[in-house]
C-alpha positions as CSV (number, residue, x, y, z in Angstrom):
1,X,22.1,20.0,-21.6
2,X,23.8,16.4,-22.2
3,X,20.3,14.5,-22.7
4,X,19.9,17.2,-25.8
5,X,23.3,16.8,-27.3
6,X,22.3,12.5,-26.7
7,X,18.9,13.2,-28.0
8,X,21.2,15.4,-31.2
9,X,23.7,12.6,-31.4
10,X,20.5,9.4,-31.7
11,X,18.7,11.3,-34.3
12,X,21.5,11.9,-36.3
13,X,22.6,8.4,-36.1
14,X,19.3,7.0,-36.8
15,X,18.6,9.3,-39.6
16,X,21.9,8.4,-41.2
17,X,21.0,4.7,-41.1
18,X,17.9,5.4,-42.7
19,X,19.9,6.6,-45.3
20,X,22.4,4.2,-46.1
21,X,19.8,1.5,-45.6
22,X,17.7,3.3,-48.6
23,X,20.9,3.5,-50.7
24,X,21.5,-0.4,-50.1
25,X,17.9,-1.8,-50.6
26,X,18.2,-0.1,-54.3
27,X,21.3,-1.2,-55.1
28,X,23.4,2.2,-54.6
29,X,26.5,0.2,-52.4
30,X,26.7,-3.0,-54.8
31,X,30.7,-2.6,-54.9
32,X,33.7,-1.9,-53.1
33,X,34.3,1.5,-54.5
34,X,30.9,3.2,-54.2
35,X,31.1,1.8,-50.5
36,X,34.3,3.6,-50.0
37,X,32.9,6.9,-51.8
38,X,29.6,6.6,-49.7
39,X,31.4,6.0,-46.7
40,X,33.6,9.0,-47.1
41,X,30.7,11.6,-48.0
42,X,28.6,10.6,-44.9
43,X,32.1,11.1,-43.0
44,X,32.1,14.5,-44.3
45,X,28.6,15.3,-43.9
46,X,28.5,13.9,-40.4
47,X,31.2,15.8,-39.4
48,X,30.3,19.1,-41.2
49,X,26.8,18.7,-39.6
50,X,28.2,18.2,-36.2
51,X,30.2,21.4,-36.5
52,X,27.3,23.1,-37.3
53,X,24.7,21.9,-35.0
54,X,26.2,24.4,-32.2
55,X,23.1,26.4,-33.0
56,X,20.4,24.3,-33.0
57,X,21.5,22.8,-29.5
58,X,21.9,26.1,-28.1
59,X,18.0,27.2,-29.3
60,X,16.7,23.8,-27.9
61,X,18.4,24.0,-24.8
62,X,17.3,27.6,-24.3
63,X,13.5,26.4,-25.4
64,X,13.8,23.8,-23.1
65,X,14.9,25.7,-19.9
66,X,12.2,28.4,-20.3
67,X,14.4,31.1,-22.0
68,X,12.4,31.6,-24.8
69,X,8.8,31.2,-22.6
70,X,5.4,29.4,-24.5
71,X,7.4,29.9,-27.7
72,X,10.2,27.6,-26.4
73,X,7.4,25.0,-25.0
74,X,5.4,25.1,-28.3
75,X,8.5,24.8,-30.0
76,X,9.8,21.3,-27.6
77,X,6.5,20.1,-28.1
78,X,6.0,20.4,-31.8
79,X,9.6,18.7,-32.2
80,X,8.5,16.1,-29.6
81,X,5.7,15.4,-32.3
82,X,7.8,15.2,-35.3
83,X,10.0,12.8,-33.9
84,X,7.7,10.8,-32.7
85,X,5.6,10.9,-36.2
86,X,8.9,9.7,-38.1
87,X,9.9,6.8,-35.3
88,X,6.2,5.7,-35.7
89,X,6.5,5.8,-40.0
90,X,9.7,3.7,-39.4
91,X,8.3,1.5,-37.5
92,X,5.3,1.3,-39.9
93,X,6.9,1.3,-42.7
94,X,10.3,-0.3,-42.3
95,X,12.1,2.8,-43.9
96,X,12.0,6.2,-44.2
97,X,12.5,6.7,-48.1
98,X,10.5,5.1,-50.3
């Protein structure tokens, strides 16, 4: 169960930075005060995401241990693949908006 909630915690950290790092490359954090205001709203949204993502853990977990049978394995292994596809476009690409 912890190497889901780490798995949870990296992709949300990573998708955040490809975010910000979007907002940045056009511009969008040029001064102090949209900093601050862009700062605050990914607070928020981090933090009204994390309470939220109780869910989404708990289905994973329960895909992952076999609770949910082939479904659950289909499921792991299709996620598996989407990650994997978006690490591979960053790494292509050098961001994830464009």
């Amino acid at each position: 169960m912890n190497s889901i909630l780490i798995i949870i915690v990296i992709g949300s950290i990573l998708g955040s930075t490809s975010i910000i790092n979007a907002a940045a490359k056009n511009g969008f954090l040029s001064s102090g005060l949209t900093r601050s205001v862009a700062g605050g709203v990914a607070t928020i949204s981090s933090s009204s995401f994390m309470i939220g993502y109780t869910n989404v853990e708990t289905f994973i977990s329960a895909a992952a241990n076999g609770s949910l049978g082939l479904a659950g394995f289909f499921f792991i292994g299709g996620l598996a693949a989407l990650l994997i596809t978006w690490a591979g476009n960053l790494l292509e690409f050098g961001s994830a908006i464009k």
